[in-house]
C-alpha angles and dihedrals in degrees: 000000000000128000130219133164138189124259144202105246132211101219135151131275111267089246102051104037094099088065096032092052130081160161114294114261102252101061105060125058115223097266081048100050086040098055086043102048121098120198101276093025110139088234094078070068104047096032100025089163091088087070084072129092091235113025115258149230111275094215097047116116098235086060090056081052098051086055097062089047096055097040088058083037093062099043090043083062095044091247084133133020138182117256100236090233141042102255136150132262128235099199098177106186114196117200104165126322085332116096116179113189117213137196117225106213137142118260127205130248090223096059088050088047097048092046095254087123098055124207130207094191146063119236135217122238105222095049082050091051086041099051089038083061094055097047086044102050086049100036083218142102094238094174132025133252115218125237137176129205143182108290111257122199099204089060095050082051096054088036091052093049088051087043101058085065116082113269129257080229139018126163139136113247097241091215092072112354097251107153120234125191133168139197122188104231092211104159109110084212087060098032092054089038084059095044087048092050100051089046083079092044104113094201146356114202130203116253098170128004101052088152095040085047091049088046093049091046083050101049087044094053094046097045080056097052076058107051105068080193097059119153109163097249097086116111095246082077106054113068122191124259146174109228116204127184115252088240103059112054131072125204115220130221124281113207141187146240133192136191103214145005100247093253082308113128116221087256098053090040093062093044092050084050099053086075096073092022150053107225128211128179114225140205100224158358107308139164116221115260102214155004121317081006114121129169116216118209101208134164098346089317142089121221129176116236101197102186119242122253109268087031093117141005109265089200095055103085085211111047094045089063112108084226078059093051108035082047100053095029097046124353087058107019100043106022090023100220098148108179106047078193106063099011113112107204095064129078138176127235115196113221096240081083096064133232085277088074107058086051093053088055098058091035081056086051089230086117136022100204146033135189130190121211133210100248107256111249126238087242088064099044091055095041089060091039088050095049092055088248135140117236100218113263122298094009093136142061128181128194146205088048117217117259116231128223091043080106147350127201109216121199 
């Protein structure tokens, strides 16, 4: 069973945090961050390069520096201030007409090193050393990882309560109009019912942050190399989430983009692929509607591959995913890029982005070919996570994004 605990988080005033929050790191480059970052924006913490005239290298040691600086800087200001008590967080995202209300908590290392976190994902060592750097220097959690969990009714019910108040913040991220809005659980009644409660929980599984949750696992287990006296209480073991029931989050498309056919014409491209698929011209731009169902842009037109039957096991949790599918029957077989990690020619296109943009890619002639992808469901996702496994690279995407700056855990 899985342990989390309150904590007493660093946050903006209420007045300030749409100035202090921002986007997460890992989702801006550094002219983007810069053009993006107001004067107390969090991002001159995660992406301190953009201090620099011009702009530096992420990974140099004066920018580590400049993060420290900045991160003492803010709190100096009172841009950002220390709740006086360990509470929870009620952290409620809008897209649409869809609202999923998190809890932000500390989780524990061991539970990530057990297997009690689950991952879905591989990581790559040198964004975990990177990220460790960063945790380490500051001795601080600056921005969130993000968990689900199964649904449990008892917390709805003490989220729900928390939610009817008005919130501490409320505001509308001005990069895509997702609404954000935030309440302190501060009862001890309420905060020792959640920890209870998620002391029956059997697993949480990460959603989005495999490479912040790696490099938490990692400071955690070297501050306790350290600490002869190490007893597993002490706040370099706990890292800061955002927990989400199963239920209410949806993961998007993923889709990909490639650069040639292989020597393939369009024409022979479509023939090949008419031996793992049936293949239907289109009149438009279209999403498919299914699993095991894909739509191709080629050539100036859009076409629906739906797979043969035989074509994958429907009792491997891995080889029934469309990722699975699209990767061995086309992507390898027909255009033979083998390694979606490594390979050049292919990129992702997350579908926040919409169908419009993978045909603007092949009309620029960047790319020759697109193909859209069925969203991966959160059964799924568990069901991989659950079995130990690995979903092939970029399988997931989760919006809204969190916003960081909302809190920090300091240990």
């Amino acid at each position: 069973m899985v342990r989390i605990k309150p904590f007493a988080a660093i946050r903006p005033p209420k007045e300030l945090v749409e100035q202090v929050q921002a986007r997460p790191y890992d989702v801006l480059n550094s002219i983007e961050a810069r053009r993006e970052a107001g004067e107390k924006s969090l991002l001159h913490i995660t992406k301190p390069e953009i201090d620099f005239e011009p702009i530096a290298d992420e990974h140099a040691p004066e920018v580590y520096d400049k993060a420290v600086e900045n991160f003492k800087d803010w709190q100096d200001r009172g841009w950002l201030v220390q709740d006086e008590k360990p509470c929870y967080y009620v952290y409620a995202q809008t897209m649409g007409s869809r609202t999923q209300f998190g809890l932000v908590v500390c989780a524990h290392t061991d539970d990530y090193a057990e297997g009690r976190i689950k991952k879905h994902e591989l990581t790559r060592r040198d964004k975990e050393d990177d990220r460790m750097k960063h945790v380490l220097i500051q001795r601080a959690n600056i921005e969130p990882v993000f968990f689900a969990y199964p649904d449990q009714g008892a917390v709805d019910e003490i989220v729900s309560r928390y939610a009817s108040t008005s919130p501490v913040y409320d505001f509308t991220a001005p990069e895509d109009g997702f609404g954000h809005r935030f309440w302190i659980v501060d009862k001890d009644e309420d905060i020792e019912a959640i920890t209870s409660i998620f002391a029956e929980v059997p697993a949480l599984y990460v959603a989005d942050g495999h490479h912040r949750t790696a490099a938490a696992a990692r400071v955690g287990d070297e501050l306790r190399r350290g600490n002869p006296g190490h007893n597993g209480e002490e706040e370099y073991n706990w890292f800061m989430a955002v927990v989400f029931p199963k239920s209410q989050l949806k993961i998007i498309d993923y889709n990909r983009v490639v650069k040639d056919l292989n020597g393939l014409s369009p024409e022979g491209l479509v023939e090949a692929l008419k031996e793992d698929f049936t293949v239907t011209r289109l009149d438009g731009l279209t999403a498919p509607s299914r699993l095991h169902q894909f739509t191709m842009y080629l050539d100036g037109s859009w076409y629906v591959l739906d797979t043969r039957d035989g074509r994958y096991d429907d009792n491997d949790p891995i080889d029934v995913l469309d990722v699975t599918i699209l990767s061995r029957l086309v992507l390898d077989k027909q255009l033979g890029i083998k390694d979606l990690r490594t390979d050049k020619r292919i990129d992702f296109v997350g579908g926040i982005r919409g169908l419009g943009e993978l045909s603007r890619r092949v009309d620029s002639g960047e790319m020759k070919v697109a193909f859209a992808l069925y969203p991966v469901s959160m059964d799924q996702l568990v069901a991989i996570a659950d079995s130990g496994r690995i979903m092939p690279p970029k399988t997931t995407w989760f919006e809204p994004k969190l916003r960081s700056g909302l809190t920090i855990h300091s240990f």
